[in-house]
C-alpha positions in Angstrom: 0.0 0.0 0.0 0.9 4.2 -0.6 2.4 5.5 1.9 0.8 9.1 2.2 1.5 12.7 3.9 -0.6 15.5 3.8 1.5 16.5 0.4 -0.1 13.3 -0.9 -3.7 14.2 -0.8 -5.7 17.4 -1.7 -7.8 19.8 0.2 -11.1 17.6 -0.4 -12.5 18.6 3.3 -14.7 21.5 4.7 -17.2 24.2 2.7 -17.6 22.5 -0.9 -16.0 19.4 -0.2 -18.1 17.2 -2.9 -17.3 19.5 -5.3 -13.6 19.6 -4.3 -14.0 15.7 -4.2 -16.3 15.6 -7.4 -13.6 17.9 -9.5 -10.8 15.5 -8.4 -12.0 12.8 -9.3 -12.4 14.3 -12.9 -9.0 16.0 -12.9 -7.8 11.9 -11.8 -9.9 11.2 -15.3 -8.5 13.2 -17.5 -4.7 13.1 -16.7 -5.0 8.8 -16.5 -7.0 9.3 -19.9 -4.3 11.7 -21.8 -1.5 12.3 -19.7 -0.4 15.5 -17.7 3.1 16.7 -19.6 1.7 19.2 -22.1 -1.6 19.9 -20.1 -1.1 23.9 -18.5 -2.9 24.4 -15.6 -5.1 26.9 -17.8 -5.7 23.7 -20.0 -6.4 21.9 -16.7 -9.0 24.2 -15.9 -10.6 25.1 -19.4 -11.0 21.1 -19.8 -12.9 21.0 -16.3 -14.8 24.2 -16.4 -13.5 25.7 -13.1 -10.7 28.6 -12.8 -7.7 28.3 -12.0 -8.3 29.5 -8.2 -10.3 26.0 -8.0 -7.6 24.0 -9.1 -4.8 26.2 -6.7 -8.0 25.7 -3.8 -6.9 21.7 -4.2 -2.8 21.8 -4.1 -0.6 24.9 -4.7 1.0 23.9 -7.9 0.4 21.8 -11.2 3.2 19.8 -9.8 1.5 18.9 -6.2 -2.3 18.4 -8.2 -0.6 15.6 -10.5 1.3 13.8 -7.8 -2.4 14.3 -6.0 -3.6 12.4 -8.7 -1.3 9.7 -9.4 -1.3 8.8 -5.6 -5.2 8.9 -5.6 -5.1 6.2 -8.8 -2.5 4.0 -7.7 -4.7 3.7 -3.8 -7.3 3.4 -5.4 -6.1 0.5 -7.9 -4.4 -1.1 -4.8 -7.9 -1.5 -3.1 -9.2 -2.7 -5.8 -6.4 -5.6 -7.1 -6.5 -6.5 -3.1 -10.0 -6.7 -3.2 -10.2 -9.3 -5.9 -7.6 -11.3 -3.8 -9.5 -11.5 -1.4 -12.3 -13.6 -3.2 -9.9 -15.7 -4.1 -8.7 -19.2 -1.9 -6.9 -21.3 -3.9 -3.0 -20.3 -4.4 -2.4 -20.5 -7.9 -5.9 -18.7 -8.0 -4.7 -15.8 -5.6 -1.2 -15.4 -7.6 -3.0 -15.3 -11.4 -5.9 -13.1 -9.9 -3.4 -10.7 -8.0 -1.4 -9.8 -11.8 -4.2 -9.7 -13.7 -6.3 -7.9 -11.6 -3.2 -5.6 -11.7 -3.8 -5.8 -15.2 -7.1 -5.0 -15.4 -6.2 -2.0 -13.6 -3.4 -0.7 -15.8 -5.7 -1.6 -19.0 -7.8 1.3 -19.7 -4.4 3.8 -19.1 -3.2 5.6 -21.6 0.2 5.3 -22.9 1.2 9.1 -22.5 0.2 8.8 -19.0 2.8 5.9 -18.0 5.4 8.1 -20.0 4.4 11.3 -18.3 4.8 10.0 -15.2 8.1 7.8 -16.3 9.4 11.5 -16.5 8.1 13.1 -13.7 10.3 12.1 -11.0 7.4 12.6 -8.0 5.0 10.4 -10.3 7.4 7.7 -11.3 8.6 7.8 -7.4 5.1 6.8 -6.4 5.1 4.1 -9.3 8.2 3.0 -7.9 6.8 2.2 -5.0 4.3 0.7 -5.6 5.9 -1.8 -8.2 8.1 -2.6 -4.7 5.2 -3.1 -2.9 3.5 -5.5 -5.6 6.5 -7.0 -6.1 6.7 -8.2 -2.3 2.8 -9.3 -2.4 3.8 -11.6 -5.4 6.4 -13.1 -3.5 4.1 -13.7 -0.5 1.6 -15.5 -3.1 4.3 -17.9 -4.0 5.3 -18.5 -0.5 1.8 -19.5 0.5 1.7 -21.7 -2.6 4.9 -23.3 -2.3 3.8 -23.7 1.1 0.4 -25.4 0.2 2.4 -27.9 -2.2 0.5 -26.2 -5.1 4.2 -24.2 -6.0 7.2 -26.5 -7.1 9.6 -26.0 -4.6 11.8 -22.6 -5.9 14.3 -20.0 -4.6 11.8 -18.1 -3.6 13.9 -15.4 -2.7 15.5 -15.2 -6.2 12.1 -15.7 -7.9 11.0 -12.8 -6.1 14.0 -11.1 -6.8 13.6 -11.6 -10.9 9.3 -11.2 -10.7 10.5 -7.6 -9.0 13.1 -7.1 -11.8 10.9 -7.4 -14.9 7.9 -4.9 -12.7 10.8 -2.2 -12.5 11.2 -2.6 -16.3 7.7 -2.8 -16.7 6.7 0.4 -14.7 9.9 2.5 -16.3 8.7 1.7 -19.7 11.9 -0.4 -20.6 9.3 -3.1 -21.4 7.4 -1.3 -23.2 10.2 0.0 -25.6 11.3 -3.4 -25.9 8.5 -5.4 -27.0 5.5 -2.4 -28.1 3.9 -4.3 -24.8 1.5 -1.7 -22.8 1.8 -2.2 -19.0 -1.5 -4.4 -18.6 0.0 -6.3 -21.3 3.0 -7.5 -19.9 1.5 -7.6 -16.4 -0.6 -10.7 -18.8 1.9 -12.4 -19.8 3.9 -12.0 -16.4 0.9 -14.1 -14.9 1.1 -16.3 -17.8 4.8 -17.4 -17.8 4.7 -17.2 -13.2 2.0 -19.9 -13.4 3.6 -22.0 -16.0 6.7 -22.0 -14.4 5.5 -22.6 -10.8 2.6 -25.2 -11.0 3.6 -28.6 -10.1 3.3 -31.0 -13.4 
């Protein structure tokens, strides 16, 4: 999970706070939609009909309102991917549900949002971590499955270690330049080749 601060999240409390809240949650929209590099916070606030004293009435700077935002996505995905874990029992089940939930996430991104923030070092910081932090829930899946007997029995340590590797390629767009893979994609095929490789025949 994000770790936050109060630099993390907006001023979405007090007089007007569901509009604060409502106008967030649009401004999360529209940068996860088209990115945030070439957007000015006059775009910003001709795209969601508000002035620019709105947007400064949520974080002081264009800066502070997009690292707002991509914390608020990446909690929010986080709730949801753990949330589909949880209806899950079966190891191999929780492991293949946990990526492509992560996935599913990640799917209806744009591209110039992953590069934005692959840019932005306060975005890709916050994707950074949580890559880490999915990283160490995949290798607690394969514990509990090697643990079960549903997991051949692996390095999990190293496994861990190389699952973690390919994520950091993944979320600095290394994969993506590679293979023409979107994120969700390769967060597929991640699922497809851990399962393969770790079921017992």
């Amino acid at each position: 999970m994000i770790e936050t601060s109060a630099a993390d999240t907006p001023k979405l409390t007090g007089r007007g706070a569901a509009r604060r809240s409502a106008l967030f949650e649009e401004l999360v929209a529209l940068l996860v939609g088209e990115g945030f590099a070439r957007l000015t916070l006059d775009d910003l606030a001709a795209r969601l009909r508000c002035s620019k004293r709105t947007l400064y009435g949520l974080a002081g700077s264009k800066e502070q309102l997009v690292r707002a935002a991509v914390v608020h996505f990446f909690r929010r995905a986080t709730a949801r991917v753990e949330a589909v874990l949880a209806a899950a029992s079966d190891p191999a089940e929780r492991l293949a549900a946990y990526l492509r939930a992560v996935s599913a996430e990640l799917a209806p991104v744009s591209p110039q949002f992953f590069d934005d923030v692959a840019a932005f070092e306060p975005a890709a910081e916050v994707y950074e971590r949580n890559t880490r932090a999915a990283a160490g829930r995949v290798q607690q899946l394969i514990e509990e499955g090697v643990r079960a007997g549903v997991f051949r029995e692996v390095h999990v340590t190293f496994a861990a270690d190389v699952i973690s590797s390919v994520m950091v390629r993944i979320q600095r767009r290394q994969v993506a330049a590679a293979t023409g893979l979107a994120d969700a994609e390769a967060y597929e095929q991640l699922a497809e080749l851990l399962l393969s490789g770790l079921r017992k025949v």
